[in-house]
N, C-alpha and C positions, 0 to 999 in steps of 0.2 A: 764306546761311542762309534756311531757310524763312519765309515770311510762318506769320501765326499768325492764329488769330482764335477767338477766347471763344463758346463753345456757350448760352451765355444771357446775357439781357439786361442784367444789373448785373453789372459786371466786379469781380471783389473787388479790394480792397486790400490791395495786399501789402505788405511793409515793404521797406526798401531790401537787406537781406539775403536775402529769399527773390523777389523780384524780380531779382539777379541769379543764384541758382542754378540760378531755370527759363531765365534766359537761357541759360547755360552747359548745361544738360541740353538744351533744342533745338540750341545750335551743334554738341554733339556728335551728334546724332539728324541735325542735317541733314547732319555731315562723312559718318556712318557709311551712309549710304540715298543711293540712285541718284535716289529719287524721294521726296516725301513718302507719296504713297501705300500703298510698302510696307510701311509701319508697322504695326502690328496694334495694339499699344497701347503705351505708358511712365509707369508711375508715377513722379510727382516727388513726393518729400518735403519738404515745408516746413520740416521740426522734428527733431529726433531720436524724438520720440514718434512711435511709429507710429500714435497712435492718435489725432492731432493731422492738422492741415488737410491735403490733399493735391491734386494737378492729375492729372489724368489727360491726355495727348496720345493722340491717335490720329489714323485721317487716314479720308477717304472714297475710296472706289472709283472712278476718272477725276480728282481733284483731285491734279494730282503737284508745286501748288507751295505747299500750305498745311497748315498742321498744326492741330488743331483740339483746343482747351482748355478744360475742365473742372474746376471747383475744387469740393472736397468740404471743408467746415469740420469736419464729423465724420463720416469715412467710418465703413462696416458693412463691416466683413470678413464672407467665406463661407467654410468651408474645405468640402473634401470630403466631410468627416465628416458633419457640418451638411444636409450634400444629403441624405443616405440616411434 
């Protein structure tokens, strides 16, 4: 499994259920990728709401053994529409 590391300084707290789903959503992210790098991005859901906390993974370009996390307490959706 890939190493992981938190994209900002205070790491949230998660509770013991959404602490092991991002576990489970990286073991699968790491079985499915040759590298971490290849990643472009993975939304994890915390909640059934989508409109409730979320992590984002993604990875950096030359980093092939870490994956890098992001939590959104209230993400902003954009759709297409919204752009124009």
């Amino acid at each position: 499994m890939y190493k992981t590391e938190w994209t900002h300084q205070h790491i949230p707290l998660l509770n013991k259920q959404q602490q092991e789903l991002l576990e489970k959503q990286i073991a699968h992210i790491s079985d499915e990728l040759e590298k971490a790098s290849d990643l472009i991005f993975h939304t994890v859901f915390l909640t059934e709401d989508r409109k409730d906390a979320i992590v984002m993974v993604d990875s950096r370009d030359g980093v092939d053994d870490t994956l890098y996390l992001t939590y959104y307490e209230q993400p902003k959706w954009t759709t297409l529409d919204d752009i124009d």
